[in-house]
N, C-alpha and C positions, 0 to 999 in steps of 0.2 A: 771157805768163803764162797758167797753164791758168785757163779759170774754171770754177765749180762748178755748172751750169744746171740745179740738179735746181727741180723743184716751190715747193720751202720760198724761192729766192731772186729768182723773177723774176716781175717783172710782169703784168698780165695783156697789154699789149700785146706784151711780150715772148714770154709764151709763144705769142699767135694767130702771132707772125712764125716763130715756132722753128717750128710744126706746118705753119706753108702752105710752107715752103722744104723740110719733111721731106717732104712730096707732089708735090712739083715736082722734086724733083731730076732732074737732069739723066743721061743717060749719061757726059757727059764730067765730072761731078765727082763720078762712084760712081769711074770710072777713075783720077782725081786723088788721090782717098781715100784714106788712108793703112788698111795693109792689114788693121792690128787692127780700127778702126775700120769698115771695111767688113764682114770677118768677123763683126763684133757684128750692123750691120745685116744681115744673111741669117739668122744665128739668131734676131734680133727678129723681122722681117719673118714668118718662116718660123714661129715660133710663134702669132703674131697671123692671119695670113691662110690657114696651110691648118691647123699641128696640131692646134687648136681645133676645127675648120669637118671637117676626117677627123675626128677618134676619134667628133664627135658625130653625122657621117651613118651612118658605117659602125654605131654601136652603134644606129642607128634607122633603117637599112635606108632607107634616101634618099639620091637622087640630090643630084650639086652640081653648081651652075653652071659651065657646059664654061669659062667665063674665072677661075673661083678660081682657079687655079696660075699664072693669066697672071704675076702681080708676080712670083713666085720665081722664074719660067720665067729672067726680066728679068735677075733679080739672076745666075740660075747661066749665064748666056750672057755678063754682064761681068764675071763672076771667071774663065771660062774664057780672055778678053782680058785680065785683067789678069796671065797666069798660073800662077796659085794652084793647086796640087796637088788633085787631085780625090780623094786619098787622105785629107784633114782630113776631121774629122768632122760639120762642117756640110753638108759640099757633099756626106757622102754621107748624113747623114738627110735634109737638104731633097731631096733625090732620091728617098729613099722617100715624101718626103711627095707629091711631086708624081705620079709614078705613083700612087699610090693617090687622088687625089685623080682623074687623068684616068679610071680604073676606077668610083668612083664617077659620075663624070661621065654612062658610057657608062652604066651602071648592072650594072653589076657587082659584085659582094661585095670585100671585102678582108676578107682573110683575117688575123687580127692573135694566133692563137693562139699561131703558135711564139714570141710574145713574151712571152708571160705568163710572169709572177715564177717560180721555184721554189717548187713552197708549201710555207707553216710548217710543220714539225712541233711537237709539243709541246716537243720536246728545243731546238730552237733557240729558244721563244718563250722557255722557261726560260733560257736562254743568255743571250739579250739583254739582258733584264731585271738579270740578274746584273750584266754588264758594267754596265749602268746605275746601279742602288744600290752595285755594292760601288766603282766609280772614284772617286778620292783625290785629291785637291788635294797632293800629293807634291812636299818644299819639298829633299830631301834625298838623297842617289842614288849610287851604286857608281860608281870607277873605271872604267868599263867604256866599252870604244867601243859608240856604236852602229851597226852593220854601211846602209849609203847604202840596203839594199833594203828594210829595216825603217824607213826616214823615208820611203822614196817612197812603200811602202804606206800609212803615216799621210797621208799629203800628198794622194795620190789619192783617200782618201777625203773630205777636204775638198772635192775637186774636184765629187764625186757629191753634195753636197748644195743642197738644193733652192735656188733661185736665180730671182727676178723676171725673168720675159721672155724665160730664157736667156739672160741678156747674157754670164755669163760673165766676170764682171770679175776673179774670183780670180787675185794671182799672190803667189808668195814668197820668202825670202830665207832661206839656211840657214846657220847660222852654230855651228860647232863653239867651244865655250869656249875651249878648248887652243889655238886658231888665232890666235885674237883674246882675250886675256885680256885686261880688262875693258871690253870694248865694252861691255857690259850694265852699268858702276857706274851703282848710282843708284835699279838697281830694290829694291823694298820685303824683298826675298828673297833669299837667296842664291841664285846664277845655275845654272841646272841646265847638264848637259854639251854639249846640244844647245837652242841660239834657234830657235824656228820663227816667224820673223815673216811674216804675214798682211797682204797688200796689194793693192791695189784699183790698176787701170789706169782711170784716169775715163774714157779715150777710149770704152771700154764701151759708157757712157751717152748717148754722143750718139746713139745708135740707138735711144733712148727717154727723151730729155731730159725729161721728165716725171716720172717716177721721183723721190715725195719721197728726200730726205736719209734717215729714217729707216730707207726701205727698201732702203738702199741698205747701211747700216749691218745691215741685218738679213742683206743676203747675206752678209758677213762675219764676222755672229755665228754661222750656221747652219754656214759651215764650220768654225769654230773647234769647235762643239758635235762636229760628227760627228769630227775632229781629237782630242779629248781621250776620245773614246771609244773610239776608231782602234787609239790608240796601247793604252787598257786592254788592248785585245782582243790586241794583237800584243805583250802582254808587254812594255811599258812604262809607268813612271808618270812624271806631269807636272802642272804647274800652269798654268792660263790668268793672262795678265797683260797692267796696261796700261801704256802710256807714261806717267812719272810727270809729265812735264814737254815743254814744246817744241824746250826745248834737248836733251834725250836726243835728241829725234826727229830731229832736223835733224844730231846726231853719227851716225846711223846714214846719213840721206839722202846723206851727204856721204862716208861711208869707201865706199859702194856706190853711188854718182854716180847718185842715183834721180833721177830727170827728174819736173817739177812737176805730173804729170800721174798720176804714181804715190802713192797713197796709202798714207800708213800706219797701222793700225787697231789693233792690237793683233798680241799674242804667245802661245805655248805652248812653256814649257821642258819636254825632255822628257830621260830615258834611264831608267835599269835603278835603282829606288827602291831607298832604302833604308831606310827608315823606315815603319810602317805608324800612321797616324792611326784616331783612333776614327771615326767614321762622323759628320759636323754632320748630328745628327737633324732629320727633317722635319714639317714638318704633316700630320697625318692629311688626306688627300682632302677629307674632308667639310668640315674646318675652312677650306680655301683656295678650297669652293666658293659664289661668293656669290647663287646663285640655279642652279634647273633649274627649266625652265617647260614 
């Protein structure tokens, strides 16, 4: 059975043993590691040891120590043995990171322009903000399919939202009403056309066993957030929801043979509204601010 190591549940002896075996690891059981789990530690590792240690020499024009990149060096020489495609997207940022890191080393610039955002204009600050205020908690929705490229785009947008350590633990499960009629009895709402349920791979975390509980909950709420914002922007409306119950949870674990290692956190029904709600007005700024010092 999986168990849950974040922060909030283990001892202090517990965690000195968790951290001394996470610095000791071995070659032969990064190669053992099962591959998610691996993948999480290179994106951990690769966040903690150079992307932190680059953006802050390069932005202050200092050298870094020629063995910074030694550990990722480590880690992208036993994913090449275990062999993991060098086309995922870790193996090829941790590779920008480590060139840039041996450039700093030499003492050389890194050059990090062609990466900078597209900037705002006025017309999209106004955009944003729109999608923000006027998006609807929408209980109510058209016959209408919705087309698999109009949920991926919602879906990847979860993916791009901000996330502890880069562990990367989002994954999900998509579930058409029509397919499955009444997988979803039970929830507080009538079922929209399209489940988008939101779940968590723990194996993730062993790459940063530390990680309370909450924030682990928080990666999963950040993606739901850019999810129901997603979906505004792409011409759909939707409602966020939770699991009413454990038994709901364990009927969806079991039609989709989720392994105890997969989490389930929460939902977004989404497709083509049809109902327009009045707006649940807000606090003015000033009243939800309880101090500026």
């Amino acid at each position: 059975m999986f168990r849950d190591t974040s922060m909030d549940y283990l001892t202090k002896e517990e965690r000195s043993e968790i951290l001394k075996k996470n610095q000791q690891l071995t070659d032969e059981e990064f190669l053992a590691m099962d591959d998610t789990e691996f993948r999480a530690r290179v994106r951990e590792r690769g966040h903690h040891t150079l992307e932190i240690q680059v953006y802050h020499a390069a932005y202050r024009n200092k050298k870094l120590n020629p063995d910074q990149a030694d550990y990722a060096k480590r880690l992208l020489r036993l994913w090449e043995q275990k062999g993991l495609s060098k086309d995922l997207p870790e193996y090829r940022y941790v590779s920008f990171l480590i060139d840039s890191a041996d450039k700093l080393a030499r003492g050389e610039a890194v050059d990090l322009t062609p990466y900078k955002p597209v900037p705002v204009t006025k017309e999209m600050e106004d955009n944003f903000f729109t999608i923000v205020k006027e998006r609807r908690s929408v209980r109510e929705f058209k016959d209408i399919d919705v087309p698999d490229e109009v949920i991926d785009k919602v879906l990847e947008a979860g993916l791009w939202a901000a996330h502890g350590c880069n562990i990367q633990s989002i994954r999900y499960v998509v579930v058409r009403e029509k397919n499955e009629p009444g997988l979803f009895k039970g929830a507080d709402v009538p079922g929209g056309p399209v489940h988008l349920v939101i779940l968590q791979d723990m194996r993730c975390y062993r790459a940063n066993s530390f990680t309370p509980l909450r924030n682990r909950l928080l990666d999963a709420g950040a993606a739901g957030q850019n999810i129901v914002l997603a979906a505004h922007a792409a011409g759909l409306e939707g409602v966020w929801l939770t699991f009413p119950n454990e038994e709901f949870c364990e009927r969806l674990r079991k039609k989709f043979n989720l392994p105890d290692y997969i989490r389930l956190v929460t939902y977004v029904d989404v497709g083509y509204g049809d109902q327009t709600p009045h707006p649940p007005l807000r606090l003015d700024v000033k009243d939800a601010i309880l101090g500026r010092f």
